[in-house]
N, C-alpha and C positions, 0 to 999 in steps of 0.2 A: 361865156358864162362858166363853162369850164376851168379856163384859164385863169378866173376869179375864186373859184372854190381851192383847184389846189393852192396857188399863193395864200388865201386864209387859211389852209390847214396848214401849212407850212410854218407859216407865222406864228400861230399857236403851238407847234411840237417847240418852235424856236423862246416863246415865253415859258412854257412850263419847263423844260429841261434847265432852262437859265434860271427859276426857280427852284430847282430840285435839290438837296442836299442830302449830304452823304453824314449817317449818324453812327459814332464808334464810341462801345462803353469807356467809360475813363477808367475802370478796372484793368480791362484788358491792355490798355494804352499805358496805363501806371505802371503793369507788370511787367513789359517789355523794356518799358526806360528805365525802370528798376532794375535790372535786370543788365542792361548795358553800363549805368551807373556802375552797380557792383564789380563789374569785370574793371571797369578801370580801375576803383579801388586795389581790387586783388594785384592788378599790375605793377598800381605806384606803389601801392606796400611792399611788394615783392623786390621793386627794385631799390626802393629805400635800405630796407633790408639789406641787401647784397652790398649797398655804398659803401653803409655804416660797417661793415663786417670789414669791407677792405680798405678802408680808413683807420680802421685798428683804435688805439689811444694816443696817436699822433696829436688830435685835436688838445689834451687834456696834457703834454708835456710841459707847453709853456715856453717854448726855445725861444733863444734872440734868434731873428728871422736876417740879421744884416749881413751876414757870410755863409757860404755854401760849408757844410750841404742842407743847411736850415734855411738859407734863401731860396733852391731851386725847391725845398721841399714846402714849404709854407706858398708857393707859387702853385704848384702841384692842387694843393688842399682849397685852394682859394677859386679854382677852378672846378674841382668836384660840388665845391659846397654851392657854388653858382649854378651847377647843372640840377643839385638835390634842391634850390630854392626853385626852381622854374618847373620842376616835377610837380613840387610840392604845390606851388601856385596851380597846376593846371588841375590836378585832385580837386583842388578848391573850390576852383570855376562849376567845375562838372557837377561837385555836390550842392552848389549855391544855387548852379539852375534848377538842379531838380528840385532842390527845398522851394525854386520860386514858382516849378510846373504844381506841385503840391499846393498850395496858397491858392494859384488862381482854376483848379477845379474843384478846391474844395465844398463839397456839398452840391459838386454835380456828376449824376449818375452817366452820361453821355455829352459828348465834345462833338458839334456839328461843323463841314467841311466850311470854310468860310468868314468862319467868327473868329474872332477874337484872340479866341483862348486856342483857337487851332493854329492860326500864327503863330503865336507863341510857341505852339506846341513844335511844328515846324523846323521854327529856330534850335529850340531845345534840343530834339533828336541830332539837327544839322551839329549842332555844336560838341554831343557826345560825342558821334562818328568821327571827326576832324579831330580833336583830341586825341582820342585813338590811338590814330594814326601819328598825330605826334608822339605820343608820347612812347613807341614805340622806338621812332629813330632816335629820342633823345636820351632815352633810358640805353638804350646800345650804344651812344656817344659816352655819355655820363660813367658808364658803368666800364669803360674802354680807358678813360679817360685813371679812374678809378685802381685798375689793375695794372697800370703802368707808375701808377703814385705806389701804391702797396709794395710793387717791386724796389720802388728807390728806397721807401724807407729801410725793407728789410736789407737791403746792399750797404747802404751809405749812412744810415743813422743808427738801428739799432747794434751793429759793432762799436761804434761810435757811445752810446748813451747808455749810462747802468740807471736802473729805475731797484728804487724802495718802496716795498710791502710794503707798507705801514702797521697790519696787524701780523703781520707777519716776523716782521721788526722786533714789533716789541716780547713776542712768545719768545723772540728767539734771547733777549735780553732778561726775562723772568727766568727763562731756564738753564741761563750761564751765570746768570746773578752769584756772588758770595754769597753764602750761608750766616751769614751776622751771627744766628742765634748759637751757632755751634761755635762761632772764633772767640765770641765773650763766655761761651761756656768754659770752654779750653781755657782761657784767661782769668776766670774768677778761680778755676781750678788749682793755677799755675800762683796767686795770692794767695789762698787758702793752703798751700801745702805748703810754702815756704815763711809764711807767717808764721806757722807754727816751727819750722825749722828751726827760722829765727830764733825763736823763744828757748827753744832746746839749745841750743847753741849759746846762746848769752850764759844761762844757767849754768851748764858745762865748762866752757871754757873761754866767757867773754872777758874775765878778767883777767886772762893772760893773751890774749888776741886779739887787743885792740883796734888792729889795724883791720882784721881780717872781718870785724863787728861793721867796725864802717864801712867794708865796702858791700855789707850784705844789708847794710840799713838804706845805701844809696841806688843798690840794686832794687831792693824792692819796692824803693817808692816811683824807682821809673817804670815797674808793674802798672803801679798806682794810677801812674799818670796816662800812661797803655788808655784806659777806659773812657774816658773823653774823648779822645781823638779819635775811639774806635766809633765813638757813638755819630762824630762828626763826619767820620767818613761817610757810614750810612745813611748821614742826614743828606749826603751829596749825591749820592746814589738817588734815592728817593728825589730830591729836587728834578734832577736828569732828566730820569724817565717823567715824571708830570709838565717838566718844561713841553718835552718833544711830545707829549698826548694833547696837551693844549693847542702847540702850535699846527698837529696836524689834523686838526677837528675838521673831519669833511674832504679829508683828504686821503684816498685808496692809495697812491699810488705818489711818488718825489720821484721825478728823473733829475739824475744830476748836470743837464742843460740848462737847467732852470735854476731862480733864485733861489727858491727853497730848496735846495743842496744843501744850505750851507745847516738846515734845519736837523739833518744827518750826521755833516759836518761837526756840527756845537754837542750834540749827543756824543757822539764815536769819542771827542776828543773829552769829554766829562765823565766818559766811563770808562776809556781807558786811564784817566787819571786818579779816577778812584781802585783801580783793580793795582795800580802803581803806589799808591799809597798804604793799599792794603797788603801787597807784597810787604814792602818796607817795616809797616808795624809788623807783620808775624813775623817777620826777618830779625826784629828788635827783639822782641818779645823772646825767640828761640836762642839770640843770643844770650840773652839776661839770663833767664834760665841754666844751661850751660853752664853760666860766671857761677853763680849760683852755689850752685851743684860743685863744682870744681872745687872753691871756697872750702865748702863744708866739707868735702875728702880730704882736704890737705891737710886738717888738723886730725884727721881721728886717728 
């Protein structure tokens, strides 16, 4: 009889314990995965961070990849940006689960051992922790991987590669720019005083200096003609600079590996051609004057 009481109490400690569950608030549960969630963030930011620092604006160059050292360098990048996409992926994971632990305790104050949502819950943690842990050795790979790219470029490409400011560029092109308004002031001046020379001269002694009338008649009118050509150069000017503000709409920075070189290129050689042009007319211009001048001495 004995033998029978304890086997029934035994049986019974064996149903209610098997019964029994363990009940933990989902606040406190939320805060802790919250909590490891965040830390992984912090990590992958941080080591995002550091990628992109030591990747520099390699990415944004644009080089032909088919000859070193833009071959082994574009290899190089192709490999970090695979370690940065596999970071990035695991961030992902981490925050999807926990967006999907949030959903399924939503509007419950306590998660009991057993159920459902504790499974889950289970997974969830398992899966932050193991993360972790990746992403710890991959981020040390990645970032390893990263400081050895950084080294080549600074070696082997930027000696190699001249880059264009773009807004840099062009300050530097407003403030070498000619003065237009001052070389046609000079110029209207240089009309205006010998026009009237002219006139005094004819008066004086155009009827005995025939020769010397025509050639202050032909001088002046290539004054004349000075004014168009001055206005055209400017036009060229101005053209220049809006071609190359157009073409580099969105664009910080043109290394000269890249096609758009040649964007520098068509600029450099359109404003040295106007500063060439413009040399020549005040070269005209100063000698006309001169002739001029010389003319009108010789008969006084």
């Amino acid at each position: 009889m004995t033998f029978l009481k304890s086997k029934f109490f035994f049986l019974l400690l064996t149903l209610l314990f098997s019964s029994c569950k363990i009940y933990y608030k989902t606040s406190d549960v939320d805060s802790k995965l919250k909590g490891a969630v965040q830390n992984v963030n912090t990590n992958c930011n941080d080591v995002l961070s550091k990628l992109k620092t030591l990747q520099g604006s390699y990415a944004s160059m644009t080089c032909p990849s088919e000859t070193d050292p833009f071959k082994t360098a574009s290899k190089l990048s192709t490999e970090v940006a695979s370690g940065q996409k596999e970071i990035a992926g695991m961030q992902k994971t981490v925050n999807d689960a926990y967006g999907s632990f949030t959903q399924y305790t939503k509007g419950k104050d306590k998660i009991a051992s057993g159920t459902e949502e504790w499974k889950k819950f289970k997974t969830t943690k398992k899966l932050v922790k193991s993360t972790m842990k990746s992403l710890q050795s991959k981020g040390e790979a990645t970032i390893e991987k990263a400081t050895a790219f950084n080294a080549y470029i600074i070696k082997e490409i930027v000696p190699k590669v001249q880059v264009c400011e773009t807004k840099t560029y062009l300050s530097n092109v407003e403030k070498t720019m000619p003065d237009f308004p001052k070389v046609k002031q000079e110029l209207s001046a240089h009309l205006k005083k010998y026009t009237l020379q002219l006139s005094l001269f004819e008066k004086k002694v155009g009827g005995t200096h025939p020769n010397e009338m025509q050639q202050l008649h032909d001088d002046l009118k290539k004054l004349k003609d000075e004014t168009p050509l001055l206005d055209q150069i400017q036009q060229e000017l101005t053209k220049a600079i809006s071609d190359f503000k157009s073409a580099t709409v969105h664009k910080e920075q043109i290394y000269s590996c890249s096609t758009d070189w040649s964007i520098v290129n068509n600029c450099n050689t359109s404003l040295g051609k106007v500063q060439s042009d413009l040399n020549g007319l005040q070269s005209r211009i100063q000698a006309t004057v001169n002739h001029m001048q010389s003319v009108i001495d010789s008969v006084k």
